[in-house]
C-alpha positions in Angstrom: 120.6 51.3 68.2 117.3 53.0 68.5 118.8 55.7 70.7 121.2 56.6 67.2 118.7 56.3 65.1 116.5 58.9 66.8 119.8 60.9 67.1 119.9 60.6 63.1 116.4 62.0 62.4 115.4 65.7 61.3 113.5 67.7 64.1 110.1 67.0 62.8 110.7 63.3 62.9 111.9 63.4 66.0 108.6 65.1 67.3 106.3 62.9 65.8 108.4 60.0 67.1 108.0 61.7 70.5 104.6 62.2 70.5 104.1 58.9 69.1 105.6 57.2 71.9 104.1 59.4 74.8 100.5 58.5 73.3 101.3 55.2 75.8 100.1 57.4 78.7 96.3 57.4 77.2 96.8 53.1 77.3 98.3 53.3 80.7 95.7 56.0 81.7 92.7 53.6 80.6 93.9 50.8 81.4 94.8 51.5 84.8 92.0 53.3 87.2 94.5 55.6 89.3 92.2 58.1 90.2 88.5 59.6 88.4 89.3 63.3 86.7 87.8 66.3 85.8 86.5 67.4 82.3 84.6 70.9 81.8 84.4 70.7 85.6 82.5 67.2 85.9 83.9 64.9 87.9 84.7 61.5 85.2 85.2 58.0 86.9 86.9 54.9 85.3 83.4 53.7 84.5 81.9 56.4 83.0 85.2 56.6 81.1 84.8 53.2 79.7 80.7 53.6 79.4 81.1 56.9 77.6 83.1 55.1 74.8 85.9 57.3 75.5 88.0 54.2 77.1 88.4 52.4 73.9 89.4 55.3 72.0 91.8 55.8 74.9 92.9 52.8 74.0 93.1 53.1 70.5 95.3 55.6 70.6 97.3 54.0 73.4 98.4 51.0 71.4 98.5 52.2 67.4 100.7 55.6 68.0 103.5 54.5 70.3 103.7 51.2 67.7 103.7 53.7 64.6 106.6 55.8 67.4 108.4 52.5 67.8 108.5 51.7 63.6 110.3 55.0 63.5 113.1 54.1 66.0 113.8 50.9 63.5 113.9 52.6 60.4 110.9 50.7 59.3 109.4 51.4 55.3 106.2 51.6 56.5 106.2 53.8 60.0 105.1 56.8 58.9 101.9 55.2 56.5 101.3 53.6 60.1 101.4 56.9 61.5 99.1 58.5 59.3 96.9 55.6 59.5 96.5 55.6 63.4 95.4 58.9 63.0 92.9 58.8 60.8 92.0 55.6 62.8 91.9 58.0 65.4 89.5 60.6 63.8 87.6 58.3 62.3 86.8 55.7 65.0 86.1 59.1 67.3 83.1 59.9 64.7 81.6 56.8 65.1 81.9 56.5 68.7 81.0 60.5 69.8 79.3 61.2 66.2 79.3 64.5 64.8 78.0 66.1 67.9 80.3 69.0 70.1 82.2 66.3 72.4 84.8 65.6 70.3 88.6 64.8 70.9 89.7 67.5 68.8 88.5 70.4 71.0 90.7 68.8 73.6 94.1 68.5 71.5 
């Protein structure tokens, strides 16, 4: 049923449903230490990750977009205010974390 409903849906829909639902990566990704990366070319482990503030909004992001992804497969009323909301959840929650300061999660999208 959720595969023909996402066969039903205009293209746009169908991207933000997608990109909804691959925001689980960033949960998986912070949730799970698999290996420390690299951002502007220093070397980021799990705990600086977490430390840095940038695991909760990791996680944030993780849990509220592929729910708001999900909503859309059922048809739900309300999945794209939830949509909307996670972001500016998102954009907001990143402000008070980082502050207004250079490191933000927008030069990175």
């Amino acid at each position: 049923m959720l595969w023909a409903n996402f066969k039903k849906m205009p293209f746009l829909l169908k991207l933000l449903t997608v990109h909804a639902l691959a925001m689980f990566s960033f949960f998986i990704g912070s949730v799970i230490p698999i290996f420390p990366f690299e951002i502007d070319g220093k070397i980021v482990t799990f705990v600086e990750w977490w430390s840095s503030g940038s695991g909760i909004l990791s996680l944030i992001v993780g849990i509220f977009l592929p729910f708001s992804g999900y909503l859309f497969l059922k048809r739900n009323r309300y999945a794209r205010i939830v949509y909307i909301s996670s972001i500016f959840l998102i954009l907001l929650s990143q402000v008070v974390i980082f502050g207004l300061g250079n490191h933000s999660i927008i030069t990175f999208v």
